[in-house]
C-alpha positions as CSV (number, residue, x, y, z in Angstrom):
1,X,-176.6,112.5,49.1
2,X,-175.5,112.1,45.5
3,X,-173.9,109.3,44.2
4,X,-171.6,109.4,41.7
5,X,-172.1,107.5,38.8
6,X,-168.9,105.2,37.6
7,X,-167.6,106.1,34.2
8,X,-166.8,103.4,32.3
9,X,-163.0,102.6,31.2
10,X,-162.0,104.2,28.0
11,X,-159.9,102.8,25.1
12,X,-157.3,106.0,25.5
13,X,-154.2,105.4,24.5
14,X,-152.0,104.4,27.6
15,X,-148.3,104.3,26.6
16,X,-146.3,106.8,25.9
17,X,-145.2,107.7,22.6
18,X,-141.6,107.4,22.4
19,X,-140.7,107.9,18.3
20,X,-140.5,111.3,19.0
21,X,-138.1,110.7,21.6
22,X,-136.3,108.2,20.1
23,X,-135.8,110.2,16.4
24,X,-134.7,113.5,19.0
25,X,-131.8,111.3,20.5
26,X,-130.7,110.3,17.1
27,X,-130.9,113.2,16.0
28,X,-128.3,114.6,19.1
29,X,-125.7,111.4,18.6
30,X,-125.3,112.1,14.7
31,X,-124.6,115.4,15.5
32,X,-122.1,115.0,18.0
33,X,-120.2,111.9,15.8
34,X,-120.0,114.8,13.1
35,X,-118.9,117.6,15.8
36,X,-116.3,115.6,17.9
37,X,-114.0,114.9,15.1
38,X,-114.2,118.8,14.1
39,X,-113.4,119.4,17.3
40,X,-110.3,117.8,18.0
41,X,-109.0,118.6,14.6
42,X,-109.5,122.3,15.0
43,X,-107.3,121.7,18.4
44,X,-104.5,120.0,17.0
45,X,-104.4,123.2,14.6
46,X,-104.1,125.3,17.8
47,X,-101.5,123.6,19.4
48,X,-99.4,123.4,15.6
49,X,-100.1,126.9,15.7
50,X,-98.9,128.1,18.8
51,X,-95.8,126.0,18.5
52,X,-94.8,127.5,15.1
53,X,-95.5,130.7,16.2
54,X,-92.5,130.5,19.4
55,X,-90.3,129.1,16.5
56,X,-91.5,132.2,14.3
57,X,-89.5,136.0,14.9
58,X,-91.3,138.5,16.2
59,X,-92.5,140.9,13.5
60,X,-91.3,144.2,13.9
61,X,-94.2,145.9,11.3
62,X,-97.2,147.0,13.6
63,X,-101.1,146.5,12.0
64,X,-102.4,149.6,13.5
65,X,-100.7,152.7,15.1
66,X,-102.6,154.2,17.9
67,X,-102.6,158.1,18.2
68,X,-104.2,159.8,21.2
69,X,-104.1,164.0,21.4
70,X,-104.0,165.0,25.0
71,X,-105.3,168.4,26.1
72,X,-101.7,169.1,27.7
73,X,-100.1,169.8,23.9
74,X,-98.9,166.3,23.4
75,X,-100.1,163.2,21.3
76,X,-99.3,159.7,22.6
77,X,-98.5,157.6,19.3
78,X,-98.5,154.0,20.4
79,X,-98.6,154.9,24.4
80,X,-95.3,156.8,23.8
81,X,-95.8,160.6,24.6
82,X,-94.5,163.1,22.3
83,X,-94.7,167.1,21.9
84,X,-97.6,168.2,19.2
85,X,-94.8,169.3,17.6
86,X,-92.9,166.6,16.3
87,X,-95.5,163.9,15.4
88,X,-94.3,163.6,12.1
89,X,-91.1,162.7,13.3
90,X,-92.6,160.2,15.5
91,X,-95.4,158.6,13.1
92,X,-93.4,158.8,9.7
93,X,-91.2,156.0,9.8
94,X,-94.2,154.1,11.8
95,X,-96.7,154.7,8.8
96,X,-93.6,153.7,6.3
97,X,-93.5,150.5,8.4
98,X,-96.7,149.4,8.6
99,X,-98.2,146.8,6.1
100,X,-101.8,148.6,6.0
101,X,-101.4,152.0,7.1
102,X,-103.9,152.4,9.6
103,X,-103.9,155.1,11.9
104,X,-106.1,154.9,15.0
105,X,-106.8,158.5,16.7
106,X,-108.3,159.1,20.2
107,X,-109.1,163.0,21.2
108,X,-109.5,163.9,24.6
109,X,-111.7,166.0,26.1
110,X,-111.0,169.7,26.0
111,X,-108.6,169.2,22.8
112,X,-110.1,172.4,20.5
113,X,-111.1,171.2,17.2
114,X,-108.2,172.4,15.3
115,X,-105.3,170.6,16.9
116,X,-107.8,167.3,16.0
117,X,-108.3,168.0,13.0
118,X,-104.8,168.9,12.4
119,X,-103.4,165.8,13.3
120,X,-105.5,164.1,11.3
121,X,-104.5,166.2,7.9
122,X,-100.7,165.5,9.6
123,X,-101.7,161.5,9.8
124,X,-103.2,162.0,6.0
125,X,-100.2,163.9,4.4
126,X,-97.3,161.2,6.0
127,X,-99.2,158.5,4.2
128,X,-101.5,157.1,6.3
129,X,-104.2,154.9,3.8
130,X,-107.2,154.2,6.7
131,X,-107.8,156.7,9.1
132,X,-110.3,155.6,12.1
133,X,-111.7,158.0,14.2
134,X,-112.3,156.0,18.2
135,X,-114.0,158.4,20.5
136,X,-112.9,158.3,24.6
C-alpha cells in the first residue's frame, strides 16, 4: 500500500477578488441614473403627444396611395375597387391631394404585363413623383 505523501499548504491567494465586481456594479448604477431620467422624459413626450393629437383634426391628405391590379379587370386604389377603366378618375384628385405623391402598386398574379405596366405609365402621367413597386 502506498501512502500518500501530505503536500504542504501553499501561500495561494484565498479571497476572492471583488474590484472587478465592484467597478461592473458601478458601472450598471451610472448607467441606469443616466437612462431613468431619459426614460421618463421620453414618456411624458408620449402622453403630450397623444393628447395633442385628439385635440388635432384629422388630416384629410393621405402619405401613400395604395394601388393593387386584380386579374378580374379592376384596380383597387386605396381598398376601394374600381373598373381598369377609370383609374384616372379615381387616383387624380388622390395624387393632387397628397403631400409626397407616392403611389404604392401591387399586381396580382395572372395580370399580363401590359395592363401593369400600363397603370404604372397612367400613375406616372397623373403626377405621381415616387412610384414603388411591392410584389404579392
Amino acid at each position: 500500500m502506498k501512502t500518500r505523501r501530505k503536500q504542504p499548504p501553499s501561500d495561494g491567494i484565498h479571497d476572492p477578488n471583488m474590484t472587478p465586481l465592484i467597478d461592473v456594479s458601478l458601472v450598471l448604477v451610472v448607467i441606469l441614473m443616466v437612462a431613468t431620467p431619459l426614460a421618463l422624459q421620453s414618456g411624458i413626450a408620449v402622453q403630450a403627444a397623444a393628447r395633442s393629437a385628439r385635440a388635432a383634426k384629422p388630416e384629410e391628405k393621405v402619405e401613400r396611395i395604395e394601388v393593387s391590379v386584380k386579374a378580374d379587370g379592376f384596380v383597387e386604389v386605396n381598398h376601394h375597387s374600381v373598373p381598369r377603366d377609370s383609374l384616372s378618375r379615381a387616383l387624380a384628385p388622390l395624387i393632387a391631394a397628397s403631400p409626397t405623391g407616392t403611389v404604392v402598386v401591387q399586381c396580382a398574379d395572372g395580370v399580363a404585363h401590359g395592363t401593369f405596366v400600363g397603370v404604372l405609365d397612367e400613375a406616372r402621367q397623373l403626377g405621381a413623383t415616387h412610384i414603388a413597386v411591392v410584389g404579392s
